[in-house]
C-alpha positions in Angstrom: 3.1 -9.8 48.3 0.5 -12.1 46.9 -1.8 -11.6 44.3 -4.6 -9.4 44.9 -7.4 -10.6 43.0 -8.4 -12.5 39.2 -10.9 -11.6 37.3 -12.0 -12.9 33.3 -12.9 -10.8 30.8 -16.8 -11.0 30.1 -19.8 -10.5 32.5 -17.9 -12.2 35.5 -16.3 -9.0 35.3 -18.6 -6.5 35.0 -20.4 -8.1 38.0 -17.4 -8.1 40.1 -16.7 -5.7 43.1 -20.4 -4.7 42.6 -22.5 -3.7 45.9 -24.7 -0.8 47.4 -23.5 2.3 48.7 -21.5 1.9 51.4 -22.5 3.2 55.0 -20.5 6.9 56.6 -18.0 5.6 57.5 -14.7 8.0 58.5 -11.3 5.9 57.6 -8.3 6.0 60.2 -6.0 9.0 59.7 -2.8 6.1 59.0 -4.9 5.0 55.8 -4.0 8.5 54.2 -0.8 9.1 56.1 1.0 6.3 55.0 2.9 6.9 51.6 2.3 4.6 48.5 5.1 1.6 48.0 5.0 1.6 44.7 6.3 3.6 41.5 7.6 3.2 38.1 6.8 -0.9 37.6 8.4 -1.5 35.0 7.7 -5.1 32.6 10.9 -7.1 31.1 10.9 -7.4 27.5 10.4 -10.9 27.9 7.1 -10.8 30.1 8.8 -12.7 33.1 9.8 -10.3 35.2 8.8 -7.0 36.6 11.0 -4.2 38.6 9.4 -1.7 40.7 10.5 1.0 42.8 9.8 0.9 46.3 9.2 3.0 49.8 9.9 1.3 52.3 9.8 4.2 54.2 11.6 6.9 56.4 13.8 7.8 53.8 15.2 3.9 52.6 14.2 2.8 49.0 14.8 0.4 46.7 14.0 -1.8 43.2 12.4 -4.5 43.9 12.5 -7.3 40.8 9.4 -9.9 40.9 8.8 -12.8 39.0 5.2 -13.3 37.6 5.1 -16.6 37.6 4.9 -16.8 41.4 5.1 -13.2 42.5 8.4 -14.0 44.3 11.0 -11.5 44.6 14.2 -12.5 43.0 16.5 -9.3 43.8 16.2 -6.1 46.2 18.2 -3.5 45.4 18.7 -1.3 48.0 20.2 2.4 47.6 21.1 4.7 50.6 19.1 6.1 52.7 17.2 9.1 51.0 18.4 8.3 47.4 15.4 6.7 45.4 15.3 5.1 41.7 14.5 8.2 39.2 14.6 6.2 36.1 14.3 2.6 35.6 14.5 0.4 32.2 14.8 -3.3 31.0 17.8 -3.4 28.4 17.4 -7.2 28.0 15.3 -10.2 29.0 16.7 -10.3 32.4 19.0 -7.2 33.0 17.7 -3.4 33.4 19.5 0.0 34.4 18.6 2.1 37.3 19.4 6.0 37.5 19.6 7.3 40.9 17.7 10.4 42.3 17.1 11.9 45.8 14.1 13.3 46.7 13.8 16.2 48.7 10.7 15.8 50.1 7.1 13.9 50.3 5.7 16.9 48.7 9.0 17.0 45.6 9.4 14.3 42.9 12.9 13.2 43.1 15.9 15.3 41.4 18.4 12.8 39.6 21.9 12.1 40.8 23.4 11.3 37.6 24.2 7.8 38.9 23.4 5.0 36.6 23.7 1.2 37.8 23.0 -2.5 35.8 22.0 -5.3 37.5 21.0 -9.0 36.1 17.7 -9.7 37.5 18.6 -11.7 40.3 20.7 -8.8 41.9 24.0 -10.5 40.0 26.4 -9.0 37.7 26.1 -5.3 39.5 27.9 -2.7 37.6 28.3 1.5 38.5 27.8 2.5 35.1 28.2 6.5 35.4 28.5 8.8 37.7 30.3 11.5 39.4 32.6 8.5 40.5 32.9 7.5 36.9 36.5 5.6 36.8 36.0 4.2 33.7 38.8 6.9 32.1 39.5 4.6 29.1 36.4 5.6 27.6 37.3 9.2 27.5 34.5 9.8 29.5 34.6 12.7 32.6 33.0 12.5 35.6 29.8 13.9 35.5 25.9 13.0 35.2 23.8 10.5 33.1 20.4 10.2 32.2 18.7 7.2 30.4 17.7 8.6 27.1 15.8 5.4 25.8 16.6 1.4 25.8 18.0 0.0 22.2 15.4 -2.2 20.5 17.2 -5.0 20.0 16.8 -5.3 23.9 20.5 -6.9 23.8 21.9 -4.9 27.0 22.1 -1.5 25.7 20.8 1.8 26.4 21.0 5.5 25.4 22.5 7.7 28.2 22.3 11.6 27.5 25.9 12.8 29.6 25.7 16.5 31.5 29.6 17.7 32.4 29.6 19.9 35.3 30.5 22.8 33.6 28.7 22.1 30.1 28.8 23.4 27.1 27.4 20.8 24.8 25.1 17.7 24.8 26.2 14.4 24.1 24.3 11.1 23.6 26.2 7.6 24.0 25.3 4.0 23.2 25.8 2.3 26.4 26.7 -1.5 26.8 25.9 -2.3 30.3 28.0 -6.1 30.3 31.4 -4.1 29.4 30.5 -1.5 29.8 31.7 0.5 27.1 30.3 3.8 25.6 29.9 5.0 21.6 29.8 8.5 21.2 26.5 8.6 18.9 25.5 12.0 19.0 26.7 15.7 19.7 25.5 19.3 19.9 26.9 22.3 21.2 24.2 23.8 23.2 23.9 22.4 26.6 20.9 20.6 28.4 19.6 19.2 25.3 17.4 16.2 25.3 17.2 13.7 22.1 14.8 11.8 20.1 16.0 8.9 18.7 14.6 6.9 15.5 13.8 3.2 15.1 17.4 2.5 13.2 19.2 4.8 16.4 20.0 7.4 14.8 19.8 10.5 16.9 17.2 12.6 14.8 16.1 15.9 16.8 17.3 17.5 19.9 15.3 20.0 22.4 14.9 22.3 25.3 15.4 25.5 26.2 17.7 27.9 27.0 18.4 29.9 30.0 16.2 32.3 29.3 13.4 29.8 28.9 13.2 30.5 25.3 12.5 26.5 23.4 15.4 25.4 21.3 14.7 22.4 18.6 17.4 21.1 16.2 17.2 18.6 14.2 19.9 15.8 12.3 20.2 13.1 9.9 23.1 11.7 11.4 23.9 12.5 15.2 26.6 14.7 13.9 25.5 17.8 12.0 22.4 19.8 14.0 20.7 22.4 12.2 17.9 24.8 14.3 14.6 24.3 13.3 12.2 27.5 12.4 8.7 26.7 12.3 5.8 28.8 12.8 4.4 27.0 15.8 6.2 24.8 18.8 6.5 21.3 17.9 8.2 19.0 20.3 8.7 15.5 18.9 7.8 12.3 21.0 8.3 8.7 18.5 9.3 7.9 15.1 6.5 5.6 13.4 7.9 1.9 13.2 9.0 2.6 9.4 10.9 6.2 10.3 8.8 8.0 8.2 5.9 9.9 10.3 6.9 11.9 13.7 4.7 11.5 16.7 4.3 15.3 19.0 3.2 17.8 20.4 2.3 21.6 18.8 1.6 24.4 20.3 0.3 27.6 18.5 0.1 30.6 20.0 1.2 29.4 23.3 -2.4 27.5 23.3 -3.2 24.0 24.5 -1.1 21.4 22.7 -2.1 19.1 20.5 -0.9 15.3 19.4 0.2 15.3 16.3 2.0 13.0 13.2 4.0 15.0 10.9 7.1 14.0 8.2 10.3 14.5 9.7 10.7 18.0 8.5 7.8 18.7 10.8 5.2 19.8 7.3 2.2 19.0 6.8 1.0 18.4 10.2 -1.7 16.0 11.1 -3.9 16.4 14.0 -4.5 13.3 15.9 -6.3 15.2 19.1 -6.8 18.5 19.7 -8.9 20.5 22.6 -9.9 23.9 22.8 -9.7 24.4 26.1 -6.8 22.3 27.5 -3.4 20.6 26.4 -3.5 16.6 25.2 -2.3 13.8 27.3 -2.6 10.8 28.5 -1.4 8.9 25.9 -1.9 5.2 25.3 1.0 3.4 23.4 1.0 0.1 21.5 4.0 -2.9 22.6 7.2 -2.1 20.6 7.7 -1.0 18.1 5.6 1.7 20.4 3.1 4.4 18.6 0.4 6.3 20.3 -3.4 4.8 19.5 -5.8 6.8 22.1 -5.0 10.2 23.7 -7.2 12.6 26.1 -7.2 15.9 27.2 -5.8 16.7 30.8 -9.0 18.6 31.9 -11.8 16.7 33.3 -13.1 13.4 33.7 -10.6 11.9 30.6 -12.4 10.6 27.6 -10.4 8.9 25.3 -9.9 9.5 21.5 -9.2 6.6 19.9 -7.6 8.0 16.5 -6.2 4.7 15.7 -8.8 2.6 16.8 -8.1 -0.8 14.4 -5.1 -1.7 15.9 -5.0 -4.7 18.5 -3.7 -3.1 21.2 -6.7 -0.5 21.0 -8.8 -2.8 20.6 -8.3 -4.8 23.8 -8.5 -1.4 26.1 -11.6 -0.3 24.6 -12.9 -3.7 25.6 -11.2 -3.4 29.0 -12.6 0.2 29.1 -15.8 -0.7 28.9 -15.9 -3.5 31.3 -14.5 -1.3 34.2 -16.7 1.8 33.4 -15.7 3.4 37.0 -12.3 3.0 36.3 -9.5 4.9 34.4 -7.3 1.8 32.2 -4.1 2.9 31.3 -1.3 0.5 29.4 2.1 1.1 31.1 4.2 -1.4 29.7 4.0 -4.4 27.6 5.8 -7.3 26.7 8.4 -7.5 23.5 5.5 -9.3 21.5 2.5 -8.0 23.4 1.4 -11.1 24.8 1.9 -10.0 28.4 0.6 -6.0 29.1 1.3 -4.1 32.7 -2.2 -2.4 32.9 -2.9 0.6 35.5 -6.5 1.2 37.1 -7.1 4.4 39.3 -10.3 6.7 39.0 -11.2 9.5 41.6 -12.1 7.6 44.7 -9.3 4.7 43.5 -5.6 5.1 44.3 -4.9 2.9 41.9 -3.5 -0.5 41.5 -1.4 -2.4 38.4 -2.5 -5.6 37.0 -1.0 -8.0 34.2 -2.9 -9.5 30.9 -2.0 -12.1 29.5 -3.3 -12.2 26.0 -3.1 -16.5 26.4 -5.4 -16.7 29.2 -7.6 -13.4 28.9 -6.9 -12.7 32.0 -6.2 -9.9 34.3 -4.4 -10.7 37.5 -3.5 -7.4 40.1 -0.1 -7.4 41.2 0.3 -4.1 43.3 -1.9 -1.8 44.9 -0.6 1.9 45.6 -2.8 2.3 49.1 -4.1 -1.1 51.1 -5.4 1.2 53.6 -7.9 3.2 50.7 -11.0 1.5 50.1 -12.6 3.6 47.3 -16.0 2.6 48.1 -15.4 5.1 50.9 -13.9 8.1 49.0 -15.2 10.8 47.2 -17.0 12.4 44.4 -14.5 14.8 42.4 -16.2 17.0 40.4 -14.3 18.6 37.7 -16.5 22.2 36.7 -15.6 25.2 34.7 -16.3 28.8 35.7 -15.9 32.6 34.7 -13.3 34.3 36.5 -14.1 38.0 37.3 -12.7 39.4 34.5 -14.0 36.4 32.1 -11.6 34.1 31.5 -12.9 30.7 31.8 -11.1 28.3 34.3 -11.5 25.3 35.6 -11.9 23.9 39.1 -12.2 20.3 40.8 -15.0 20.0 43.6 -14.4 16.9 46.2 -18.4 16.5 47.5 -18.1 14.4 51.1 -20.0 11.4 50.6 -23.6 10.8 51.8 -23.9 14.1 52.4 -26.7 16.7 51.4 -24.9 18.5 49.0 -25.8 21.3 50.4 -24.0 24.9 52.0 -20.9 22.6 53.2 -17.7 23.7 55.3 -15.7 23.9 52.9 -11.8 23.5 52.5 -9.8 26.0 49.8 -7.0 23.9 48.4 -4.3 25.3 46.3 -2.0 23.2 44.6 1.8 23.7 44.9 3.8 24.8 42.1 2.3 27.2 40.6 3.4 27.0 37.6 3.0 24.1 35.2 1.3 22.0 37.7 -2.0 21.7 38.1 -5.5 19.5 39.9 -6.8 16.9 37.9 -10.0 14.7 38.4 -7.8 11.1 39.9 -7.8 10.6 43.4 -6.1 12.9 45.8 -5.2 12.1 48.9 -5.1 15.9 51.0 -8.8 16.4 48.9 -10.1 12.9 50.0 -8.8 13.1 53.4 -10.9 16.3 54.5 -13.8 15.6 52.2 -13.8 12.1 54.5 -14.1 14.4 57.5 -17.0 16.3 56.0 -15.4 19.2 54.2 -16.2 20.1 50.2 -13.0 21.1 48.9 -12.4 23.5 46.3 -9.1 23.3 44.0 -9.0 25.8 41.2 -6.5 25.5 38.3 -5.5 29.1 38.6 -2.8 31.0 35.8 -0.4 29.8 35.6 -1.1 26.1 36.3 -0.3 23.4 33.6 -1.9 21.6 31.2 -3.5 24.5 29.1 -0.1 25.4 27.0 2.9 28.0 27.7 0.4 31.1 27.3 -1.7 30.3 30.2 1.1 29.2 32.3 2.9 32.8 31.5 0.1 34.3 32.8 0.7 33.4 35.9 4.2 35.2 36.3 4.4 38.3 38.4 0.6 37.1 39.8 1.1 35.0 42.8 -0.7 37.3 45.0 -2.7 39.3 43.1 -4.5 37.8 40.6 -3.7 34.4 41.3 -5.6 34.5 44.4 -8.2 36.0 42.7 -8.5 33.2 40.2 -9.2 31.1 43.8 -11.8 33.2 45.0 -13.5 33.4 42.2 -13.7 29.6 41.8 -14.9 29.5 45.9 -18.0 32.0 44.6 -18.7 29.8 42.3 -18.8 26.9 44.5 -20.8 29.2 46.8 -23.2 29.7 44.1 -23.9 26.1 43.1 -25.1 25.8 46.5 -22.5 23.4 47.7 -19.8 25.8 49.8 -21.4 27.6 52.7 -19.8 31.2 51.9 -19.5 31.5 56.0 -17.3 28.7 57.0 -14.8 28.5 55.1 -10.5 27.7 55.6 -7.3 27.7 53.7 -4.7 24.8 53.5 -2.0 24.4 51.0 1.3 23.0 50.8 4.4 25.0 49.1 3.2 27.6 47.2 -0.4 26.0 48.1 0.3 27.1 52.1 1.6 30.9 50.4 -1.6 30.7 48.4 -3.4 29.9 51.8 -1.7 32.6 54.0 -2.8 35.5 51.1 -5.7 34.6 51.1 -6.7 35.0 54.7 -4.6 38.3 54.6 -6.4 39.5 51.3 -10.2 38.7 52.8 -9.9 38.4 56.3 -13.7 38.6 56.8 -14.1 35.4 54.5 -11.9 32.7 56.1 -12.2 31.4 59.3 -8.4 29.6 59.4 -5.6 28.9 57.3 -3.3 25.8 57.3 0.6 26.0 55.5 2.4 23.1 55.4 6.2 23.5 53.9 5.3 26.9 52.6 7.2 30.4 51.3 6.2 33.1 53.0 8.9 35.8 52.0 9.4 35.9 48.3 12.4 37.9 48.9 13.9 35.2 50.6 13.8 32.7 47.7 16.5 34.8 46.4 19.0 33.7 49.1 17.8 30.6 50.6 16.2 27.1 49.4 17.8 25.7 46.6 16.1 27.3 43.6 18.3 30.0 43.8 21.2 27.8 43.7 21.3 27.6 40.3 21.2 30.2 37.2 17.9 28.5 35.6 16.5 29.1 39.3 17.4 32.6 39.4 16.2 33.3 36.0 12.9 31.3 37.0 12.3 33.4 39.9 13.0 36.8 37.8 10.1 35.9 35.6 8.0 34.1 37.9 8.1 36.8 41.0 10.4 39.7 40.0 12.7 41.6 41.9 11.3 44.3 42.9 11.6 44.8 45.9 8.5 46.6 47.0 6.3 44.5 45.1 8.0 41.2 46.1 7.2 42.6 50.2 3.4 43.8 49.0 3.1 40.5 48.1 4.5 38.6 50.6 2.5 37.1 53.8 5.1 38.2 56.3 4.1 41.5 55.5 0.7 41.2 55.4 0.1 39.5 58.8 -1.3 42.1 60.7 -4.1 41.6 57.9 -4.5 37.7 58.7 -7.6 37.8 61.8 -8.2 34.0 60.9 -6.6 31.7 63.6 -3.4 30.0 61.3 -1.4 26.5 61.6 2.1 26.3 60.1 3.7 23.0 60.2 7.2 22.7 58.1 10.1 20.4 57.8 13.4 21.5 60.2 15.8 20.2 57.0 13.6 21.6 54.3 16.0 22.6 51.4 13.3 24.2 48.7 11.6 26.0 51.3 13.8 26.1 54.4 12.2 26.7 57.5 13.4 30.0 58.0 10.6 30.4 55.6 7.9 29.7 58.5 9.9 31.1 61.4 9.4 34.5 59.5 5.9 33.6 59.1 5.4 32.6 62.7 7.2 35.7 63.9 5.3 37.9 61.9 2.1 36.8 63.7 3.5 36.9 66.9 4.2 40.5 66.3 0.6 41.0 65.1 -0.5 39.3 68.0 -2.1 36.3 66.4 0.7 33.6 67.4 -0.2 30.5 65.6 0.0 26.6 66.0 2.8 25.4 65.2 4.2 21.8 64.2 8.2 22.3 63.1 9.3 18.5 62.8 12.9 17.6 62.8 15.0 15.4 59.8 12.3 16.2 57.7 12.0 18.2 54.4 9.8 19.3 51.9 7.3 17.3 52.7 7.1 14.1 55.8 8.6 11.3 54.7 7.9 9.1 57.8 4.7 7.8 58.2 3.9 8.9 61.5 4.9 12.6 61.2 2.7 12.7 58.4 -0.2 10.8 60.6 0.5 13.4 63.4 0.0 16.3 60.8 -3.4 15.0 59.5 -4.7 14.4 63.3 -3.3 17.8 63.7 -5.3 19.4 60.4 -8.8 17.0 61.8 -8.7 19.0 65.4 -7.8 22.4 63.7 -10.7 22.4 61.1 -12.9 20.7 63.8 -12.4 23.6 66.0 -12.7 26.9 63.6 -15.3 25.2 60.9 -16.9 23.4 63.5 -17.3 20.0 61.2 
């Protein structure tokens, strides 16, 4: 794991990479199939090291711990198969904590464990810090789960770990001393599943989340010990104390709209607005080294443009110079050194994966370290075009457009994609693999932010409940017309492929306008909504039931009018459903309804059921076999 590449800052760089458009070319099916290493890197305080998460694949992870210097790894820690870091954080020069998670899936982030671990950063000095196989009974401490809540400044081998009983009632907030380890009580509330924000001296100041009916909850303390609710008149949720404790860095919502970045006192008055957008929430925030306070900020829609509302200070000043020397790419500051010497720097756009790169102030230099996908070259990728558009009844939305390259432009097949979800997550412009994939095979693909997808506040997200296959789906039509209408879609070959709710979203809509799609491709997908209710592990729990309540109802007769199992003697297009045999979010008795419902109708369709796998391949080659899969399906109903 060399280094990748050096550039200087100046013209040199701005000339670099630089060449004409590259020839058609169609990249192998492994180049997309194979899952990104890397996640989380994460920079020691100290500049001289720098943990990352990594996939080594089928299912085995680990942190990996490099040194700069030389780019030699000086630890591997390796957790059991399936478990995977969820949290990582430097709480000294040459020690950091890891939390553990598992994911479910390719297609799931990973769920934490609760487990917490310490390591020196030469893989000595190991310690199990919490857990459910806590033994540590002198400090009065249960069994139970742990979160890392932030990492104390002085960067002397503490942390902040929020604590979640089994059965809770309250939330609790410790000082954590990874060497001992030994645990302070610092802070306590009783309301459960509370998250805090702590100020620059560590005094717990604010606590937040939501109950279980979804309603937000936001207290607030002077001393970790006495909570009081705050009322205000709009949604504030506080992110960072200034560096002299006496400005509040958040978000505020009004009306359920778009949020905005804000600075306020600590009473949350006299807000002032930092960024704002009418149309979509603010993100994307850029951060100075420590103490760290936002400079720059975009909104989540689009192509992001950066506001930089605090423009004077070094650290903005440096990625506005960066910025402007990499014009096609996106620069993002992840991390930075103690003293800001030494600054992890991310670089992804559309067509780009992304890689991570360090500056060092001393040299003005920027030296890549990791790259998320070797197999990617983004000279090859594609055009995303993010658009806005009318929906039939006039609400504007917003859709992303992936135009094959070297192509005419003109009446493409075209792929429907609906993100998974639905609600709170949406499409943005950066590269996606599943949109880059078919576009490289000739397809224009259409992703629509529909209601109820994130990024555009609590309002439009709400609007999505009790809509998944009605209105929804309509939202997604609407946003194919509109790519029909620019000329780009041909209106007459057309197919539907999702994953999760995406490969629902995929099945209604073949079943809602048969005469308009000529397939429809679900991978990992819910197909019953009455099923959720007693299998697949959102039900599992009483925020999962009281998710699915607002999100889908319980009606019965509305849940089956809405469901593709019952609709599939409306589906004429030919279907592909390909799911994971140990799925736990959408098991696959999920597509075994789905695939039984066709048969019945007499449409049997293709089918891919691939065992040890979940939500989502995890190995390599299942996921390669899907994509050749997709590539001969579309090839023989869009005829691309």
């Amino acid at each position: 794991m060399g280094t990748a590449g050096k550039w200087m800052l100046g013209a040199m760089l701005v000339l670099a990479g630089l060449a004409g458009p590259a020839a058609a070319q169609q990249v192998a099916v492994e180049a997309f199939a194979k899952a990104s290493p890397f996640t989380m890197p994460t920079l020691s305080p100290g500049g001289e090291y720098l943990a990352v998460a990594t996939d080594f694949g089928e299912g085995n992870h680990a942190v990996q711990i490099l040194r700069l210097s030389d780019m030699q790894r000086t630890a591997v820690l390796r957790l059991p198969r399936y478990q995977s870091p969820f949290q990582l954080g430097w709480v000294s020069d040459k020690r950091l904590v890891v939390a553990k998670g598992r994911k479910l899936g390719s297609l799931e982030k990973p769920v934490p464990l609760g487990e917490i671990l310490a390591s020196d950063f030469d893989g000595q000095n190991q310690r199990y810090i919490y857990g459910y196989e806590q033994q540590n009974t002198a400090a009065g401490l249960e069994r139970g789960f742990g979160f890392i809540e932030g990492i104390a400044e002085s960067n002397d081998g503490r942390f902040y770990m929020r604590q979640l009983q089994r059965n809770p009632t309250s939330s609790m907030l410790y000082l954590v001393d990874t060497q001992r380890p030994t645990f302070k009580l610092i802070a306590s509330i009783n309301v459960p599943n509370l998250e805090f924000v702590i100020d620059r001296a560590g005094v717990a100041r604010y606590a937040w989340g939501a109950d279980k009916q979804d309603n937000y909850l936001l207290y607030a303390s002077e001393d970790g010990r006495q909570w009081q609710p705050m009322k205000l008149p709009y949604k504030w949720t506080p992110l960072a104390f200034s560096a002299d404790n006496q400005r509040v860095y958040g978000n505020l919502q009004r009306n359920d709209g778009p949020s905005q970045l804000v600075s306020t006192t600590p009473d949350a008055g006299d807000p002032d607005v930092l960024a704002a957008d009418a149309f979509s929430s603010i993100g994307r925030l850029q951060w100075t080294h420590s103490p760290a306070i936002p400079f720059a900020a975009a909104p989540l829609d689009g192509r992001p443009v950066l506001n930089y509302f605090d423009p004077g200070r070094p650290d903005a000043q440096l990625h506005q110079t960066l910025s402007e020397l990499l014009p096609q790419q996106q620069v993002s500051f992840i991390d930075s050194s103690r003293d800001g010497q030494t600054l992890l720097v991310h670089l992804g756009s559309d067509r780009d994966p992304g890689s991570w790169s360090i500056f060092r102030r001393a040299s003005n230099k920027l030296e890549k370290v990791l790259v998320a996908s070797e197999g990617i070259d983004p000279a090859l990728m594609a055009e995303r075009r993010p658009l806005r558009f009318k929906a039939s009844d006039g609400i504007e939305l917003e859709a992303i457009l992936t135009v094959p390259r070297n192509s005419e432009g003109r009446a493409l097949p075209t792929v429907v994609l609906p993100h998974g979800g639905p609600h709170g997550v949406r499409d943005g412009w950066f590269y996606d693999n599943d949109a880059q994939f078919l576009a490289n095979r000739g397809y224009l693909v259409v992703q629509v932010n529909y209601r109820g997808s994130g990024g555009r506040g609590d309002g439009f997200e709400r609007s999505g409940y009790l809509q998944w296959g009605t209105r929804i789906q309509q939202d997604i039509i609407d946003g194919l017309d509109h790519a029909v209408a620019l000329g780009l879609a041909d209106g007459n070959r057309v197919c539907s492929f999702g994953a999760s709710f995406g490969a629902y979203s995929a099945m209604m809509l073949a079943a809602r306008q048969p005469a308009r799609f000529r397939c429809a491709v679900g991978l990992a997908g819910v197909y019953d909504l009455k099923m959720m209710y007693n299998k697949g592990d959102i039900a599992d729990y009483a925020y999962g039931r009281n998710y699915l309540r607002q999100a889908i109802g319980n009606n019965e007769a509305e849940l089956a009018a809405n469901s593709p199992v019952s609709l599939a003697g409306s589906i004429q297009a030919p279907v592909f459903l390909a799911h994971g045999e140990r799925d736990e979010r959408t098991p696959i008795a999920q597509a075994n309804a789905m695939r039984a419902a066709l048969v019945a109708a007499g449409r049997p369709p293709q089918w891919m059921a691939v065992a040890g796998e979940g939500h989502g391949f995890y190995n390599d080659a299942n996921s390669a076999a899907f994509y050749r899969a997709l590539e001969g399906f579309l090839q023989k109903n869009l005829g691309q």
